[in-house]
C-alpha positions as CSV (number, residue, x, y, z in Angstrom):
1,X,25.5,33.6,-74.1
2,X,27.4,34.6,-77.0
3,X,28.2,37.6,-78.6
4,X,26.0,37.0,-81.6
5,X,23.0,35.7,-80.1
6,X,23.5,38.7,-77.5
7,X,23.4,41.2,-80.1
8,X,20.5,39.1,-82.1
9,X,18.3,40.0,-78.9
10,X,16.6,43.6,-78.0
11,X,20.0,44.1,-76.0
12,X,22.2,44.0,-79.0
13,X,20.0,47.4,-80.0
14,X,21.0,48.8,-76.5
15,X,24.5,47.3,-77.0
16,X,24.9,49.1,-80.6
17,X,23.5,52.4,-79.0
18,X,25.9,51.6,-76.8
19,X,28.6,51.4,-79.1
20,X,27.4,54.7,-81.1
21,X,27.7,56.7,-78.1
22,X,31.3,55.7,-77.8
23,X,32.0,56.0,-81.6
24,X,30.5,59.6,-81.8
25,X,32.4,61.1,-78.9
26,X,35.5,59.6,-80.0
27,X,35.2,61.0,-84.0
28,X,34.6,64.3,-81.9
29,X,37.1,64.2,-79.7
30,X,39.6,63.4,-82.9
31,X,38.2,66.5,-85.0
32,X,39.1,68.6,-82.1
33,X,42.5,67.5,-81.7
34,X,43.2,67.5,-85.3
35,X,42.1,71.2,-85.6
36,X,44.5,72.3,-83.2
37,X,47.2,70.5,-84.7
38,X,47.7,67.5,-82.3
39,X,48.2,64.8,-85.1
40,X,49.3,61.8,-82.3
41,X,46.0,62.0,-80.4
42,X,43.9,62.8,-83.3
43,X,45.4,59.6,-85.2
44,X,45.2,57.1,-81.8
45,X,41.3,58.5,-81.4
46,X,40.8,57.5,-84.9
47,X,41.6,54.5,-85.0
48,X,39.9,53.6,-81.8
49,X,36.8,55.3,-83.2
50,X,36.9,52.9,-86.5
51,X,37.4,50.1,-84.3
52,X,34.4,50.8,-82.6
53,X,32.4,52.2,-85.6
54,X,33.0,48.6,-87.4
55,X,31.6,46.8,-85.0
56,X,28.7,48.7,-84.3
57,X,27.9,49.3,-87.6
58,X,28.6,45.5,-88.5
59,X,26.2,43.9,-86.3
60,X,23.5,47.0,-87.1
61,X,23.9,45.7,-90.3
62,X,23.1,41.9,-89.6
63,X,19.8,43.1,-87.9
64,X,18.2,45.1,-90.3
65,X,15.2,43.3,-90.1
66,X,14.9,44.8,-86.8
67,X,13.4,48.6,-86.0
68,X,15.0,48.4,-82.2
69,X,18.8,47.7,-84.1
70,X,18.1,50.5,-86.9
71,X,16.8,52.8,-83.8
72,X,19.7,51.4,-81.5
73,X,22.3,52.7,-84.3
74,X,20.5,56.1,-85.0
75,X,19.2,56.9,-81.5
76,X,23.5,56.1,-80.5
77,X,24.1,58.4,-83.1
78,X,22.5,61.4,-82.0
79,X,23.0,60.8,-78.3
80,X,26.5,60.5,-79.1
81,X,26.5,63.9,-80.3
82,X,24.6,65.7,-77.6
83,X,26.3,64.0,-75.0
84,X,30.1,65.5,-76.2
85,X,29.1,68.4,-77.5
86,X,27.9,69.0,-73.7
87,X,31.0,67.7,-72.0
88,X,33.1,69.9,-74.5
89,X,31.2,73.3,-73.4
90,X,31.8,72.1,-69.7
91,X,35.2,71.4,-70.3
92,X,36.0,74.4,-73.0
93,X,39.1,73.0,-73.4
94,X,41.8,75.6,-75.5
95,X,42.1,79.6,-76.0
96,X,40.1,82.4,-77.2
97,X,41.6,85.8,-79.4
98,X,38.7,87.9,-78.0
99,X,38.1,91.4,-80.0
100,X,35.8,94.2,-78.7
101,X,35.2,96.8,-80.4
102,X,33.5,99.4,-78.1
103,X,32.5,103.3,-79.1
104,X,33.0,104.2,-75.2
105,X,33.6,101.6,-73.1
106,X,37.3,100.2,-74.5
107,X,39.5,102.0,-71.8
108,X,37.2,100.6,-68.6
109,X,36.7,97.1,-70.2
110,X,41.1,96.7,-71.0
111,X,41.5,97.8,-67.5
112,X,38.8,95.5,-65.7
113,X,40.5,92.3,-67.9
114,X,43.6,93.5,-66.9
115,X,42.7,93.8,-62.7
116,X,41.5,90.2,-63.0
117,X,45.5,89.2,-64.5
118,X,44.2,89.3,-68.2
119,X,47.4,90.3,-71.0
120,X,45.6,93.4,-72.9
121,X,45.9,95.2,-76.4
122,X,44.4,98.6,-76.9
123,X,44.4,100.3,-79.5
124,X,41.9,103.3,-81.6
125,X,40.4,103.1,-84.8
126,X,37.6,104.3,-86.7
127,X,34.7,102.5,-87.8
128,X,31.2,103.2,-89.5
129,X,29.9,106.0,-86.7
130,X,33.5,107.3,-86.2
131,X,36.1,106.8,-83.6
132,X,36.0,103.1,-81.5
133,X,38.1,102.0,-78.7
134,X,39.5,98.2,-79.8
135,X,40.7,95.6,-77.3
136,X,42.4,92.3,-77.8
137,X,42.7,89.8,-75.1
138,X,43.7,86.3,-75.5
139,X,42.2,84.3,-72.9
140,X,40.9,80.4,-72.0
141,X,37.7,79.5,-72.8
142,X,36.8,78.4,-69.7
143,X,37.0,82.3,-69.1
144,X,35.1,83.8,-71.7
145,X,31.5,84.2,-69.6
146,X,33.8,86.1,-67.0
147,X,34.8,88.2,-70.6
148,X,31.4,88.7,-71.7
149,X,30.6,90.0,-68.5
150,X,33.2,92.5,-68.5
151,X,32.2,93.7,-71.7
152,X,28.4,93.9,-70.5
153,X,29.0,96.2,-67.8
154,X,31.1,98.7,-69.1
155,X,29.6,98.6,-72.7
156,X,26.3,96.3,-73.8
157,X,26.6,97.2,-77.4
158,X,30.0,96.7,-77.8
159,X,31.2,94.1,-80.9
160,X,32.7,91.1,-79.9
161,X,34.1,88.3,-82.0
162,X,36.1,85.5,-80.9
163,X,38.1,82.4,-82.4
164,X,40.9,80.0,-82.0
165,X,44.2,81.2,-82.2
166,X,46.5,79.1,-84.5
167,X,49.9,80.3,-83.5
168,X,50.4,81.2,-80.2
169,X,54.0,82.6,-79.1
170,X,55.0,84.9,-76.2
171,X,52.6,87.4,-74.3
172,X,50.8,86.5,-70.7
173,X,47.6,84.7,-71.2
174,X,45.8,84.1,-67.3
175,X,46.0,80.9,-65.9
176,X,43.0,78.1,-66.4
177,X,41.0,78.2,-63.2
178,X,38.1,75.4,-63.0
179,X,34.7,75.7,-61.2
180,X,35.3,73.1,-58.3
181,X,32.4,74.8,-56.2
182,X,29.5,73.7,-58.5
183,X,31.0,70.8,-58.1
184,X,31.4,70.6,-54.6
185,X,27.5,71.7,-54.5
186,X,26.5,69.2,-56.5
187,X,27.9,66.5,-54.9
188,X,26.8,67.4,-51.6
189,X,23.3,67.7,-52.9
190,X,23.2,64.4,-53.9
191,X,24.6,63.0,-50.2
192,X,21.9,65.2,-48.7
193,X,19.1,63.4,-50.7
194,X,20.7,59.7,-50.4
């Protein structure tokens, strides 16, 4: 079989979903790298994306006569997004300048982050209802649930804000630790029922 009459069937509309899938996560994956500056992999997963993109597009384009192709191509689409938008929070690749703002909890919450190896700012200030206790903490994002948590105990209502960092020079930022015992559990769940 060839290519065209394999995409002139209902599996060319699985193919180009397919295709979409691949496409998406790539243009992702490149407007990720170019916001944190890495023009090399941001310019090689464009131009693997186009590649893809053309083709996909190209033979959705042949069958427009067909709802399966024109679902194919959207259907890819969306999936495309889901899917790498889920594997980017699972990866949470890159940093995190955490501030919390906390009217009595500041001193406790610098001082947990720093037991668990955490480089900490303190500092006072004043804000609407008077004085506040503000902490800075620059950490992976991998961590920030074990951050939020932190924060929680020692002071629900505290303000926290958080965004990426675009220079990054000196200070002690904590290793990246990844969750291998999910994993683990998950694999061994899935011997356990084969």
């Amino acid at each position: 079989m060839d290519i065209d009459a394999l995409f002139a069937s209902p599996w060319g509309a699985l193919a180009i979903f397919a295709l979409r899938i691949v496409d998406v996560s790539l243009d992702v994956m490149r407007v990720i790298f170019a916001i944190r500056g890495k023009r090399g992999v941001a310019a090689v997963l464009g131009f693997c994306m186009a590649l893809v993109w053309i083709f996909a597009v190209g033979n959705a384009v042949k069958h427009l006569d067909s709802v399966l192709h024109i679902l194919g191509y959207a259907a890819g689409y969306a999936a495309g997004t889901f899917i790498w938008i889920t594997i980017e929070r699972a990866v949470a690749y890159g940093l995190s300048t955490v501030r919390i703002i906390s009217r009595h909890g500041g001193v406790e919450i610098a001082e947990s982050l720093r037991e668990r190896g955490y480089g900490v700012t303190e500092q006072s200030g004043f804000g609407r209802d008077g004085n506040v206790e503000i902490v800075h903490v620059v950490v992976q994002r991998a961590h920030m649930a074990e951050v939020m948590a932190i924060v929680d105990r020692f002071d629900p209502q505290a303000f926290v804000t958080a965004e990426e960092p675009k220079i990054l020079r000196g200070g002690s930022i904590a290793a990246r630790t990844f969750a291998v015992a999910p994993l683990a559990k998950m694999i061994a769940m899935g011997r356990s029922r084969g």
